[in-house]
C-alpha positions in Angstrom: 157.3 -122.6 109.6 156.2 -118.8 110.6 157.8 -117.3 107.7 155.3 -119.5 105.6 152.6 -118.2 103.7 149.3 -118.2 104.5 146.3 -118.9 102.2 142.6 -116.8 103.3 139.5 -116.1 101.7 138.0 -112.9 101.1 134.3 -112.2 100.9 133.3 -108.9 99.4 130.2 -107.4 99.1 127.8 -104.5 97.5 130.3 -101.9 95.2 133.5 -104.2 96.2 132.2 -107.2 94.8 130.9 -105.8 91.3 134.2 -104.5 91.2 135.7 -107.9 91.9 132.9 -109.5 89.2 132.7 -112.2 91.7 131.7 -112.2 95.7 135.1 -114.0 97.2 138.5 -114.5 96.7 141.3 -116.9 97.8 145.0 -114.9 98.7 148.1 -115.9 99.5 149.6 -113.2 101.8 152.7 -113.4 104.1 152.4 -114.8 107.4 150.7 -112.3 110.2 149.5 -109.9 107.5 146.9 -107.3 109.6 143.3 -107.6 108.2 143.8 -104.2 107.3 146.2 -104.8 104.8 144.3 -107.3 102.9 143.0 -103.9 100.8 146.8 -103.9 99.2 146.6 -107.7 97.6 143.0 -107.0 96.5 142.9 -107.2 92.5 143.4 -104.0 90.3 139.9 -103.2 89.9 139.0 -103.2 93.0 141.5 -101.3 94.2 141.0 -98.6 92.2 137.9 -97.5 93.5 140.3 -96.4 96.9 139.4 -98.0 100.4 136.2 -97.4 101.5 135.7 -95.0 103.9 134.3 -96.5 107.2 135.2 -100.1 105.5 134.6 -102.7 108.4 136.8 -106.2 108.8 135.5 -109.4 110.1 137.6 -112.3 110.6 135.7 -116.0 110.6 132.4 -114.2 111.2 133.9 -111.8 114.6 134.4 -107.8 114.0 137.8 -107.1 114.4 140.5 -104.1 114.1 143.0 -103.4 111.6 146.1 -104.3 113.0 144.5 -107.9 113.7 146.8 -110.6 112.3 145.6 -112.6 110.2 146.0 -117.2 110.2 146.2 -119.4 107.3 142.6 -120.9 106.5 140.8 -117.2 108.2 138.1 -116.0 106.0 137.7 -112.3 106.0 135.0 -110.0 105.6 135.0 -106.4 104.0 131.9 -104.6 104.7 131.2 -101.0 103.5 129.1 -98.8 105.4 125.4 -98.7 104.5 123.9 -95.5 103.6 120.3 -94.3 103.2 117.3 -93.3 105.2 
């Protein structure tokens, strides 16, 4: 059914992931969620920090926009800029 939720994995990396304590997660999110709104189900610490600015989405290993819908069984991808010289 559409109205169904829809189970995804998130991989997080560099300042994301210590805040996590662990480099993926599995969510349960309502049905055509936008990529961008994964940030919102993200756990307390993480959150915390604020979104990134310059974060970058990837959905099953593609770059993608926010407002990309998301599928049940999608892995995403949040990717903080990298800084330095």
């Amino acid at each position: 059914m559409a109205d169904d939720p829809i189970t995804i994995d998130v991989r997080l990396f560099a300042s994301l992931r210590e805040a996590a304590g662990q480099g993926s997660l599995r969510l349960s999110l309502p049905a055509a969620t936008p990529v961008g709104a994964v940030w919102s189900h993200l756990p307390a610490p993480v959150r915390a920090r604020g979104l990134p600015d310059g974060v970058r989405y990837a959905i099953n290993h593609e770059w993608t926009i926010p407002g990309a819908p998301l599928h049940d069984g999608d892995e995403v991808a949040l990717v903080l800029p990298v800084s330095g010289g």
